[in-house]
C-alpha positions in Angstrom: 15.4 12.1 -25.8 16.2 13.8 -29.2 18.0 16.9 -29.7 17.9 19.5 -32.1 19.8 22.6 -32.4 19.0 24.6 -28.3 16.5 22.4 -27.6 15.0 18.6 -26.2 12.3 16.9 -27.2 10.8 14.1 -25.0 8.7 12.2 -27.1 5.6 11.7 -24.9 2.8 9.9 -27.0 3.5 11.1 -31.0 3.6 14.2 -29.8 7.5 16.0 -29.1 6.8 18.3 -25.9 9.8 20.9 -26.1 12.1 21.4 -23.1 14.8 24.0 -22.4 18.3 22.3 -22.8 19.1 22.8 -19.1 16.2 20.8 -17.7 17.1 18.3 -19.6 20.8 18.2 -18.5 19.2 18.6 -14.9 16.8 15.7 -15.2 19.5 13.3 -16.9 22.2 14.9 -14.4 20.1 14.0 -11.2 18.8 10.4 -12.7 15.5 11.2 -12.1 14.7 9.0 -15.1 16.3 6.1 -13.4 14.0 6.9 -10.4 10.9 7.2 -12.4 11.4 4.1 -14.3 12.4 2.0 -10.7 10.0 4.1 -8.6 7.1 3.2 -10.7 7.8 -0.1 -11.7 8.1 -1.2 -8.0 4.7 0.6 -7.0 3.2 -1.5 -10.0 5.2 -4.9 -7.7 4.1 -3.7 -4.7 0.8 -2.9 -5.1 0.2 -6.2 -7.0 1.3 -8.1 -3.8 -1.1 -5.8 -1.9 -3.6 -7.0 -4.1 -2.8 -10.9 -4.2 -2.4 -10.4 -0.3 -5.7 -8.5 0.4 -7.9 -11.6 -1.5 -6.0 -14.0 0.7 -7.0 -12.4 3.6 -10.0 -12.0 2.7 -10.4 -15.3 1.4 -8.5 -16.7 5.0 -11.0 -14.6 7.1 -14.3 -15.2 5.4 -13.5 -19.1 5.5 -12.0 -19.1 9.4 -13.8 -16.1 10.7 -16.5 -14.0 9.3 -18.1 -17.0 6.6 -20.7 -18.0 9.8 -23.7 -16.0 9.9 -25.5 -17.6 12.6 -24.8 -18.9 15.8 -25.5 -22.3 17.0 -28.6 -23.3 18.6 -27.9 -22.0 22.1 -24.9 -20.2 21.2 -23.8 -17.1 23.3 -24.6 -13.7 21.5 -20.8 -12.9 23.2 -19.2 -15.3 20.8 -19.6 -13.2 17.4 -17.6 -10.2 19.6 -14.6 -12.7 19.8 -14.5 -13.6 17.1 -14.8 -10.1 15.0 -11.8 -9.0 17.9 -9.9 -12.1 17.0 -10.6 -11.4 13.2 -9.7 -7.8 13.7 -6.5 -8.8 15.5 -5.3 -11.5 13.2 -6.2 -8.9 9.7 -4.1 -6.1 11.4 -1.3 -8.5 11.7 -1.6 -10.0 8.4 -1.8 -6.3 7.2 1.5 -5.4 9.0 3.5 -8.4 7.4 2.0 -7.2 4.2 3.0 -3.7 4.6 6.4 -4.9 5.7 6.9 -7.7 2.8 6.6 -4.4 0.6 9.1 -2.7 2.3 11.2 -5.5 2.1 10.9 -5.2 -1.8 11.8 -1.5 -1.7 14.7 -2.4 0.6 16.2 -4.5 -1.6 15.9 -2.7 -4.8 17.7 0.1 -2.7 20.4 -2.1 -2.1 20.5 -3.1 -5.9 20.7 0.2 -7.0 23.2 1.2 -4.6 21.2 4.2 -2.8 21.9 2.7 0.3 24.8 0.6 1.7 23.2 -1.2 4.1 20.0 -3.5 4.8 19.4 -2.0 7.8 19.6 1.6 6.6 17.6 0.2 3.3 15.0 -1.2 5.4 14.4 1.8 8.1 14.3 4.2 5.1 12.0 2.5 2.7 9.6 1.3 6.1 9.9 5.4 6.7 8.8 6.5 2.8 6.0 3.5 2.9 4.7 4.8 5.6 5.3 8.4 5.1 6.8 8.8 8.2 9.8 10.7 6.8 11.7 11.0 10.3 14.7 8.6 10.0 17.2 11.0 9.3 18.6 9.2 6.2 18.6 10.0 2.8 19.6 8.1 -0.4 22.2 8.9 -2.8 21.3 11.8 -4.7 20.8 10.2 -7.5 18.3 8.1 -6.3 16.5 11.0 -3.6 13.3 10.9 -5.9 12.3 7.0 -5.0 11.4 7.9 -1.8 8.8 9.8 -3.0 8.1 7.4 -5.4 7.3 4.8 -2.5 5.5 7.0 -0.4 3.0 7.4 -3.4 2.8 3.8 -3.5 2.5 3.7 0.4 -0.9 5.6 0.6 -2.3 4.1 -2.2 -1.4 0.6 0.2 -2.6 1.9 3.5 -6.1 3.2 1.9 -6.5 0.3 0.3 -5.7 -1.7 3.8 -7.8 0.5 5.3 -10.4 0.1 3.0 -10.5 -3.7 3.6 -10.6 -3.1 7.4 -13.5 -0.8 7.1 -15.1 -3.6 5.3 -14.7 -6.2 7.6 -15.8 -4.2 10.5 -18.9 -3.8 8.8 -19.3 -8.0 8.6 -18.4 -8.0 12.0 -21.2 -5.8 12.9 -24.0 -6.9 10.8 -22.7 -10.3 12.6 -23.3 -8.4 16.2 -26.7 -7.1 15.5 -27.7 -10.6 14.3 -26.4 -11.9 17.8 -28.3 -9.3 19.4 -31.2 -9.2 17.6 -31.2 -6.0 16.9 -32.9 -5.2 13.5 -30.8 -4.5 10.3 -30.7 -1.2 8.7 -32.1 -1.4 5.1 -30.0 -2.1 2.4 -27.7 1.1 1.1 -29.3 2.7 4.0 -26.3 5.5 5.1 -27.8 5.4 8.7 -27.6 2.6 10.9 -30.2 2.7 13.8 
C-alpha cells in the first residue's frame, strides 16, 4: 500500500488501482490481507497434496486393481464386478483420508493463527468449509472470518477433482465389465455407449 494525499494505491501489476481511504482502513482493519495471503497459500498446499495423492491412487489402483484387462483362462465374468466394487470401495476411502489430511492442514493453520482455540473446534470448522457444509455453528475470529471462504474455494476445486478421478475409474471398471461379458465396445470417443 502507498498513500497519497485522500487516497490508496494498491500496486497490482505496474499499474496503481485507486481506492477510497476507507476501504482501505476496512480491508487492513478486518485483516482480510492476512486471510488472502494464508487462504491462498494453503489452497496452493492443499491442492498440491490432492494432486500427489490422486497419482498415488491412481498409481496404487491401476497396479492392485484395474492394471488386468483380461481374465484368466476360465475365469468367472463375476470376478471383474468385485473387483471394480472393491476398487471403488478402497478409492472412496483413500479419497476420504485425503479430504481429511486437507483438513487437517487447514485445522492447524487455524490453530497457528489463533482463529480458533481448539483442535476440535479447528478441525469441525475447517472439515465444514472443505466441504462446504457451512452448518457447525462456529465461526472464526473476525479477523480471520474470510478463510473459510477461502477453504471452501479450495474444497470444490478438491471434490471435482476427486470426483473427476472417480468418474474415471468407473469407466475402467466398465470397459473391464463389457470385456467379461462380451459385450462389444463402443467406438473410441464415441459419447454413447450401447
Amino acid at each position: 500500500w502507498t498513500s497519497s494525499s485522500s487516497r490508496l494505491r494498491l500496486l497490482v501489476g505496474r499499474r496503481p488501482v485507486e481506492m477510497s481511504p476507507a476501504i482501505g482502513r476496512d480491508m487492513l482493519a478486518l485483516g482480510w490481507v492476512d486471510d488472502w495471503v494464508w487462504g491462498l497459500l494453503l489452497i496452493a498446499v492443499t491442492l498440491a497434496i490432492h494432486a500427489g495423492g490422486l497419482v498415488m491412487i491412481a498409481v496404487f489402483a491401476l497396479k492392485f486393481a484395474l492394471g488386468r484387462p483380461r481374465l484368466p483362462h476360465g475365469a468367472s465374468p463375476l470376478r471383474p464386478a468385485f473387483v471394480g466394487a472393491l476398487a471403488i470401495s478402497v478409492i472412496g476411502f483413500a479419497l476420504a483420508a485425503l479430504h481429511g489430511i486437507e483438513a487437517s492442514v487447514w485445522a492447524f493453520a487455524y490453530l497457528a493463527v489463533g482463529a480458533f482455540g481448539t483442535l476440535r473446534d479447528a478441525m469441525l470448522f475447517s472439515l465444514d468449509s472443505l466441504t462446504t457444509r457451512g452448518a457447525s455453528g462456529l465461526t472464526p475470529k473476525p479477523e480471520w472470518a474470510l478463510m473459510g471462504a477461502l477453504e471452501a474455494a479450495g474444497g470444490v476445486l478438491a471434490f471435482g477433482a476427486s470426483t473427476a478421478f472417480l468418474f474415471s475409474v468407473l469407466q475402467v471398471i466398465w470397459r473391464g465389465l463389457r470385456a467379461s461379458f462380451r459385450l462389444p465396445q463402443a467406438p473410441a470417443g464415441s459419447a454413447r455407449q450401447r
